[in-house]
C-alpha positions in Angstrom: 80.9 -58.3 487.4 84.6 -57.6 487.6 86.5 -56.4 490.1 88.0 -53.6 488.4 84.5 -52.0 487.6 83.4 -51.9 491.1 82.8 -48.3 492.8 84.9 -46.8 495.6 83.3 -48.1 499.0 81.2 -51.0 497.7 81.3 -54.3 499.0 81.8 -57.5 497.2 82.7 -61.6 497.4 85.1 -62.6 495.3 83.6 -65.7 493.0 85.7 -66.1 490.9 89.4 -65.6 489.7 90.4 -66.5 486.5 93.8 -66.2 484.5 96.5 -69.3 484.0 99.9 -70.0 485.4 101.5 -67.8 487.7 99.4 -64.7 487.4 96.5 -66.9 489.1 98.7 -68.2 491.6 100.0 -64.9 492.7 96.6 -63.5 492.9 95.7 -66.8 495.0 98.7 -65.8 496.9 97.7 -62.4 497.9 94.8 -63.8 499.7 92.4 -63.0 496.1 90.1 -65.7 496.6 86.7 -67.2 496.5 84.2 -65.9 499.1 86.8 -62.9 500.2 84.8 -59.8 501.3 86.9 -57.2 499.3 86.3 -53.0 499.1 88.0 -50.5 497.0 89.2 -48.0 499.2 90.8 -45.3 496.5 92.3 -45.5 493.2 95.4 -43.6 491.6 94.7 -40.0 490.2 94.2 -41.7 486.4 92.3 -44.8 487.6 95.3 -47.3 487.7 96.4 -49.2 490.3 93.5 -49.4 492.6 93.5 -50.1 496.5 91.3 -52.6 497.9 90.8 -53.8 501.5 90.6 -57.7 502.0 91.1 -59.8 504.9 92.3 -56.4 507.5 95.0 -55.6 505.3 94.8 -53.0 502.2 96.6 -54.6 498.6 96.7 -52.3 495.6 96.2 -54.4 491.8 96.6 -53.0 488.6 93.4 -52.5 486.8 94.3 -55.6 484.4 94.7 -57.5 487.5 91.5 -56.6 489.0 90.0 -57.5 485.5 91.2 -61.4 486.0 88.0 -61.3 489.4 84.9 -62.0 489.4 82.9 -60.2 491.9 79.3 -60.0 493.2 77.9 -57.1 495.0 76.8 -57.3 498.2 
């Protein structure tokens, strides 16, 4: 599952994040990866960006970011 189709409130882990170059690194950067708890805590009135809680600190990502993270529920 993705990131980006995860419901408001549900927990996940982060397995995965793909992309290439510097879109990878950046998410890397931001604290996106593997075996992060992450939550989406609200999204913007027409879906995009999204906010999600990782790591005690809230991030927002654009849905085609969020699309780029594999996810499991938890």
């Amino acid at each position: 599952m993705k990131l980006d189709k995860l419901k408001i409130g549900q927990p996940a882990v982060i397995v995965r994040v793909n992309g290439e170059g510097a879109i990878r690194r950046r998410l890397f950067d931001m604290g996106l990866t593997p075996g992060v708890r992450v939550v989406i805590r609200k999204t913007a009135p027409l879906g995009d960006p999204i906010e999600i809680s990782l790591r005690g600190y809230e991030l927002t990502l654009r849905l085609e970011e969020a699309g780029k993270i594999e996810i499991e529920e938890i």
